[in-house]
C-alpha positions in Angstrom: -57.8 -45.3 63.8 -57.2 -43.7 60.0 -55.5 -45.8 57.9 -52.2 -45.1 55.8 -53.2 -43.7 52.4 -50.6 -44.9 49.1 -51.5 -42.9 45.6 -51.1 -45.4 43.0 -49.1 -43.5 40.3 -52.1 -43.6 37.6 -54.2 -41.6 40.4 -51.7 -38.9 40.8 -51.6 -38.4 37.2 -55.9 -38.6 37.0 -55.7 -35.9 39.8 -53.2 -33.6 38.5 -55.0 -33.7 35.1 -58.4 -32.8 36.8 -56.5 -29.9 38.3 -54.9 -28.7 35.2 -58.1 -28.7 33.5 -60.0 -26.8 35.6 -57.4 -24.1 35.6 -57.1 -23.7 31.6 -60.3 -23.6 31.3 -61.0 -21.2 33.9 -57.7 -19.3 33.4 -57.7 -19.4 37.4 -56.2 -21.3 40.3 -59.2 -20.7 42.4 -61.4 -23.5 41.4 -58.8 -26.3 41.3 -57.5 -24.9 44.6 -61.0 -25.9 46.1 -61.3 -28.7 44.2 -57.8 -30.1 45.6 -59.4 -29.2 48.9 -62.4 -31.7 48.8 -60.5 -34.2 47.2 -58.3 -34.3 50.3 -61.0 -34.2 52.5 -63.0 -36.7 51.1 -59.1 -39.3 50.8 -59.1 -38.3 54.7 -62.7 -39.4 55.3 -62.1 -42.5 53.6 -59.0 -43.1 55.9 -60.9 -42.6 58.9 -64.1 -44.8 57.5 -63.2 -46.9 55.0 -66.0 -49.4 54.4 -67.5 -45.7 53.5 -67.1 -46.8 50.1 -69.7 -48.8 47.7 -68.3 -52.3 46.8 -67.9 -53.3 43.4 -68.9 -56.3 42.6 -66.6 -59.1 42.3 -63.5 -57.2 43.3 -61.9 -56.3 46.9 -62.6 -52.3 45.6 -64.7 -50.0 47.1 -65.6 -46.6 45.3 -66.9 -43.4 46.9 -68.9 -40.2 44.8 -67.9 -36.6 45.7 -69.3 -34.1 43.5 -68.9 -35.2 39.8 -65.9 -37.6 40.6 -65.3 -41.0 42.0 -62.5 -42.0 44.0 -61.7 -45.5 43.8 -59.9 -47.9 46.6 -59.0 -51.4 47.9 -58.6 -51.5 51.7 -56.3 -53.2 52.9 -55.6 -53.8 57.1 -53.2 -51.1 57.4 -53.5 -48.5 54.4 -55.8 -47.6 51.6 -54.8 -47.2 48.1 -55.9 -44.9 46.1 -56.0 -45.9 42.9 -58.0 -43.7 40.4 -59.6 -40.2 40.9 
């Protein structure tokens, strides 16, 4: 069963600023659009397996690579929150 996914606020932010990057720099909505694609298919993969994710050492986090970013996550037994992009 997928789990509830919460966006911590910083994580919002990290996304939004990836987003907005890409489309200055490329002076198009294209790229960004398909980046903001696989980063919800990759939060909804992590919903529906989330001890997908590497552990970190000494924490209750788990992390998961996609592309050139990281997504980073505690699961908890109902939800997962994202907390950085």
């Amino acid at each position: 069963m997928a789990k509830r996914i919460i966006w911590a606020r910083e994580a919002v932010a990290d996304r939004i600023q990836i987003l907005d990057y890409w489309y200055s720099r490329l002076g198009s909505k294209d790229y960004s659009i398909k980046l903001d694609n696989m980063f919800k298919e990759t939060i909804q993969f992590i919903s529906n397996f989330p001890n997908i994710g590497r552990e970190i050492e000494n924490r209750k986090e788990r992390f998961v690579v996609k592309d050139n970013y990281q997504v980073f996550y505690p699961c908890e037994e109902d939800s997962i929150k994202i907390l950085h992009t």
